[in-house]
Structures are given as structure tokens and as C-alpha cells.
Biotite code that builds the C-alpha atoms (Angstrom):
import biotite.structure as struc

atoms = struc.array([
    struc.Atom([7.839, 9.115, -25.392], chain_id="A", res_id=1, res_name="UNK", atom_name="CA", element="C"),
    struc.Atom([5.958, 12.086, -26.612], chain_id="A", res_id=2, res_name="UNK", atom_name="CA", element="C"),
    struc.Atom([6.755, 15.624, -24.801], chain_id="A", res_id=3, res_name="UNK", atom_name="CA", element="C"),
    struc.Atom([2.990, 15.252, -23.803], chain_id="A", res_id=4, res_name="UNK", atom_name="CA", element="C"),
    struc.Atom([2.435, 17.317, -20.147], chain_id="A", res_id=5, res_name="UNK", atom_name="CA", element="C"),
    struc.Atom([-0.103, 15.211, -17.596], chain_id="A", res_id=6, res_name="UNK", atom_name="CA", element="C"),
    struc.Atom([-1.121, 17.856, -15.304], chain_id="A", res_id=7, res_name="UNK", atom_name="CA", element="C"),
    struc.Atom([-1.674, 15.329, -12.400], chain_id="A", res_id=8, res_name="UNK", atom_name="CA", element="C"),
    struc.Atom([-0.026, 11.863, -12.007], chain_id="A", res_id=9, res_name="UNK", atom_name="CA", element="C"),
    struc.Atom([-1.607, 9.418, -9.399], chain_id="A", res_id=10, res_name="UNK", atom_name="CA", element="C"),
    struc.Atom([1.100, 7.103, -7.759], chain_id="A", res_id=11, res_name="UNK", atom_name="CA", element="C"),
    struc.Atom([-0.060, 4.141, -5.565], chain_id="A", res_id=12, res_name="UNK", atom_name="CA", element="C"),
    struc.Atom([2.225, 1.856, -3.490], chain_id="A", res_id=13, res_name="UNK", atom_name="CA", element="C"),
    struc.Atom([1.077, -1.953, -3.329], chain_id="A", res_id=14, res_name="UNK", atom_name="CA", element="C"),
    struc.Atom([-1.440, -2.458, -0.833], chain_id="A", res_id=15, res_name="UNK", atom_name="CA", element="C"),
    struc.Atom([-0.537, -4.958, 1.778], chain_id="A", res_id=16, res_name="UNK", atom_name="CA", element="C"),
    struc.Atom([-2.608, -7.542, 3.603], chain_id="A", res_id=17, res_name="UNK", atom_name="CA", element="C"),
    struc.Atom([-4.159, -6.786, 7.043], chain_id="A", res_id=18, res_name="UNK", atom_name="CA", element="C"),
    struc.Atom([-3.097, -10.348, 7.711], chain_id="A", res_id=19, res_name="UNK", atom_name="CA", element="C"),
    struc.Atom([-0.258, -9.655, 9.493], chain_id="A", res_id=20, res_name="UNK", atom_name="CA", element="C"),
    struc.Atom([2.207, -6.359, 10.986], chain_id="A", res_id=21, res_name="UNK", atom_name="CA", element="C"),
    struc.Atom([3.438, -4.086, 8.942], chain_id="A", res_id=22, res_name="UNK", atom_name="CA", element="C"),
    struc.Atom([7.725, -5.143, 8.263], chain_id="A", res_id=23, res_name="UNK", atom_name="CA", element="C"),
    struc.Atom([10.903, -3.821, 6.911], chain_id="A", res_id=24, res_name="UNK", atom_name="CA", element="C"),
    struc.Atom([10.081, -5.390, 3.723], chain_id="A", res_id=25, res_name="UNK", atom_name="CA", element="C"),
    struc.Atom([7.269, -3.401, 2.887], chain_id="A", res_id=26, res_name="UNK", atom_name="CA", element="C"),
    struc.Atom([9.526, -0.340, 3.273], chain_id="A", res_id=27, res_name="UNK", atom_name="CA", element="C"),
    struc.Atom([12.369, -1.476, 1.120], chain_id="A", res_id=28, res_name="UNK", atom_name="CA", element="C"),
    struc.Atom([10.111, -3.156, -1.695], chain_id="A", res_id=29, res_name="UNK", atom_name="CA", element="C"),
    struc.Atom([7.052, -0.880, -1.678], chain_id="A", res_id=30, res_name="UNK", atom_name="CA", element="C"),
    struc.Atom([6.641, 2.339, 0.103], chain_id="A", res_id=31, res_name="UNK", atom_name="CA", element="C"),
    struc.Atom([10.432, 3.985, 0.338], chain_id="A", res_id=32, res_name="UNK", atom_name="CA", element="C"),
    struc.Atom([10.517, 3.505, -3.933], chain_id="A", res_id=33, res_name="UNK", atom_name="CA", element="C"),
    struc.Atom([6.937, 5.152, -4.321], chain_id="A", res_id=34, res_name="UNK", atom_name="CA", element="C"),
    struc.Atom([7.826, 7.948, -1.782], chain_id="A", res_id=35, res_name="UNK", atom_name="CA", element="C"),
    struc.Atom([10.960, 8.534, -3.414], chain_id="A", res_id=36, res_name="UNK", atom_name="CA", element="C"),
    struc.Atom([9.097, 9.073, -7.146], chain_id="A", res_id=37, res_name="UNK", atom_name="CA", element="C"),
    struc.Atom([6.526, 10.887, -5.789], chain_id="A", res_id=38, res_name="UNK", atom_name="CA", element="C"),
    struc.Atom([9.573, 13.365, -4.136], chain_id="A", res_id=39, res_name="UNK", atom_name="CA", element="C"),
    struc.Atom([10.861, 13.561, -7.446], chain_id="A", res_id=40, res_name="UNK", atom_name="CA", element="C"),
    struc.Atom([7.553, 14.130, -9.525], chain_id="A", res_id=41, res_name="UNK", atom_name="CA", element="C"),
    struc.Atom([6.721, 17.011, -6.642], chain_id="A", res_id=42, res_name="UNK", atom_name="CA", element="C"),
    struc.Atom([10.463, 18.758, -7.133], chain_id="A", res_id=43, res_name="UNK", atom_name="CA", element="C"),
    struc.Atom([9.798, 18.630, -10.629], chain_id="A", res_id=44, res_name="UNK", atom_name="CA", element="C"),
    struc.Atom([6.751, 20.799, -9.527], chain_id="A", res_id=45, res_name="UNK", atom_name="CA", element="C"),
    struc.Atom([3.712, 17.795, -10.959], chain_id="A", res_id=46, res_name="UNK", atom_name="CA", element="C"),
    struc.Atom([0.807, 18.101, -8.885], chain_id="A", res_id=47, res_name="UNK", atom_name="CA", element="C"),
    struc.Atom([0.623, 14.257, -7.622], chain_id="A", res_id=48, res_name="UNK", atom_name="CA", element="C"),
    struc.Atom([-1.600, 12.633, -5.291], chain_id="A", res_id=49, res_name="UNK", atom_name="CA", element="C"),
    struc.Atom([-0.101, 9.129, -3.648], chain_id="A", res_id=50, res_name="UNK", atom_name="CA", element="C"),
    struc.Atom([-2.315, 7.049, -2.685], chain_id="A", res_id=51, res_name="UNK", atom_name="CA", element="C"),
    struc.Atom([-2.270, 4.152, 0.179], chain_id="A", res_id=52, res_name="UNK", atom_name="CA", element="C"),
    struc.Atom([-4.133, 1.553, 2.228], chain_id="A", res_id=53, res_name="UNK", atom_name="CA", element="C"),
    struc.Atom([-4.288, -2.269, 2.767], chain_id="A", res_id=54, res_name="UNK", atom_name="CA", element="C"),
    struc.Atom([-6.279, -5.188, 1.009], chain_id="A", res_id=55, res_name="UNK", atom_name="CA", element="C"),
    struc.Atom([-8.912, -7.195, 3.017], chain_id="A", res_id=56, res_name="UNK", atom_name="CA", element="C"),
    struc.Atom([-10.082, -9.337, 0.834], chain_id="A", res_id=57, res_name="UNK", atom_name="CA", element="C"),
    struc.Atom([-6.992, -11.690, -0.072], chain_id="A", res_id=58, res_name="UNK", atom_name="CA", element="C"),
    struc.Atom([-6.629, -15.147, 0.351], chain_id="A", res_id=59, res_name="UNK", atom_name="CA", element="C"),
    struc.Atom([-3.358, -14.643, 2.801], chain_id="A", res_id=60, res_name="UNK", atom_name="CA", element="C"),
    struc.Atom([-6.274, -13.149, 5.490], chain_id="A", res_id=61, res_name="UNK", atom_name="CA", element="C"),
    struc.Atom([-8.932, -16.385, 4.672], chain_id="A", res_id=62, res_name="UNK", atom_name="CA", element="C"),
    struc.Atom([-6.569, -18.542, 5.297], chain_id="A", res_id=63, res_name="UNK", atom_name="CA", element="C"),
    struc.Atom([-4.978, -16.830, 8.505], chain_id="A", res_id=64, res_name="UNK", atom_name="CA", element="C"),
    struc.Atom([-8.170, -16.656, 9.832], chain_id="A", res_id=65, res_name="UNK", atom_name="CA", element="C"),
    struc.Atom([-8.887, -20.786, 9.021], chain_id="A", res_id=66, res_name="UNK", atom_name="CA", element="C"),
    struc.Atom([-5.893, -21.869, 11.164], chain_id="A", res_id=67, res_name="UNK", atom_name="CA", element="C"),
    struc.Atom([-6.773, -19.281, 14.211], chain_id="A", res_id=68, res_name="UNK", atom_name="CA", element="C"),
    struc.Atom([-10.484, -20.452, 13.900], chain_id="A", res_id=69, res_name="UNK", atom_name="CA", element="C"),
    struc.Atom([-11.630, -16.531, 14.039], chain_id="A", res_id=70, res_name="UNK", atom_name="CA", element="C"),
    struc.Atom([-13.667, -14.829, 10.764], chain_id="A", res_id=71, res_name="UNK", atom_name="CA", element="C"),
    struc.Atom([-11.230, -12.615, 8.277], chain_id="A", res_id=72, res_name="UNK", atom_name="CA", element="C"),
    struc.Atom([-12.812, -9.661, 9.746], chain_id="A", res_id=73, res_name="UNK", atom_name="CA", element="C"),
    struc.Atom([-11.159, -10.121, 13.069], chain_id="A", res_id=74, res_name="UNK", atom_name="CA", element="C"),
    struc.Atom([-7.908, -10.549, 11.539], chain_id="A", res_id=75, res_name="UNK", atom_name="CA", element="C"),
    struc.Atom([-8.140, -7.248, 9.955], chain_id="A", res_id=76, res_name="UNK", atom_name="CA", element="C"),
    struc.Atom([-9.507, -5.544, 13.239], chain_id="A", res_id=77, res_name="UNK", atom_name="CA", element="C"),
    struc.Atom([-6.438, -7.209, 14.769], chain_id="A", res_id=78, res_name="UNK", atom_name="CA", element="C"),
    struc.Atom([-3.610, -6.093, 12.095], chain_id="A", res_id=79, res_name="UNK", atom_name="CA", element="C"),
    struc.Atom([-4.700, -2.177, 11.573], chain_id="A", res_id=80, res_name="UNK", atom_name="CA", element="C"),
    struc.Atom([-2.324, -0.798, 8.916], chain_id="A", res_id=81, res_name="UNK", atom_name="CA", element="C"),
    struc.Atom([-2.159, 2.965, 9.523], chain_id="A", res_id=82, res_name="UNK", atom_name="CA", element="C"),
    struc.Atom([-0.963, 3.065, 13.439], chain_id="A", res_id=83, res_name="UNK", atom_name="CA", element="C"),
])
């Protein structure tokens, strides 16, 4: 690794799936490991922007939507990911 100074860094946690609530293993596996790098980048005083939001356009929310016989747009009105 080079000694090479980015003067922004752009961190992005996986989005999840509006096809369902929002769980403890999205904290543990995706959001509390990004958070804590972006902490770090920030004390090491690196101008980041971290970036969120949720897919709606997977398979997972198709096929929820097949077996509750509703369109994948009402299963993402119904699972809002930023309350």
C-alpha cells in the first residue's frame, strides 16, 4: 500500500431488502461494522460520507409478493426501512 492520501472515502453498508423488518442481524453483520469504520476514518480526521438505503428490486421481494398474492410494490410500501 502506497502512502497515497484520498481526500474523501465513500463507505456503504449492504442494502437490505424491503421484503421484510429490519433484525438484529442486519446490525451485527452490516451496519454496526460500517459505523464503526466510518468512526474510525472520521477520528482519523477523513472527510467520509456513508451511505444507506434498501434494495427493491430483488428476487426475495418477487417472490414474497407471489405467495401473499399482492404486487412487489406493496411489499415495499409495507416494509419501510428508515422508521
Amino acid at each position: 500500500m502506497t502512502d497515497k492520501k484520498f481526500k474523501r472515502t465513500t463507505v456503504t453498508a449492504a442494502l437490505p431488502y424491503a421484503n421484510g423488518g429490519v433484525h438484529i442481524g442486519h446490525l451485527a453483520g452490516v451496519y454496526v461494522p460500517s459505523d464503526i469504520y466510518v468512526r474510525y476514518l472520521r477520528l482519523k480526521k477523513q472527510e467520509v460520507l456513508f451511505v444507506g438505503g434498501s434494495d427493491e428490486h430483488g428476487v426475495p421481494i418477487t417472490l414474497r409478493a407471489k405467495k401473499e398474492g399482492i404486487t412487489p410494490q406493496e411489499v415495499c410500501d409495507r416494509y419501510p426501512q428508515n422508521d
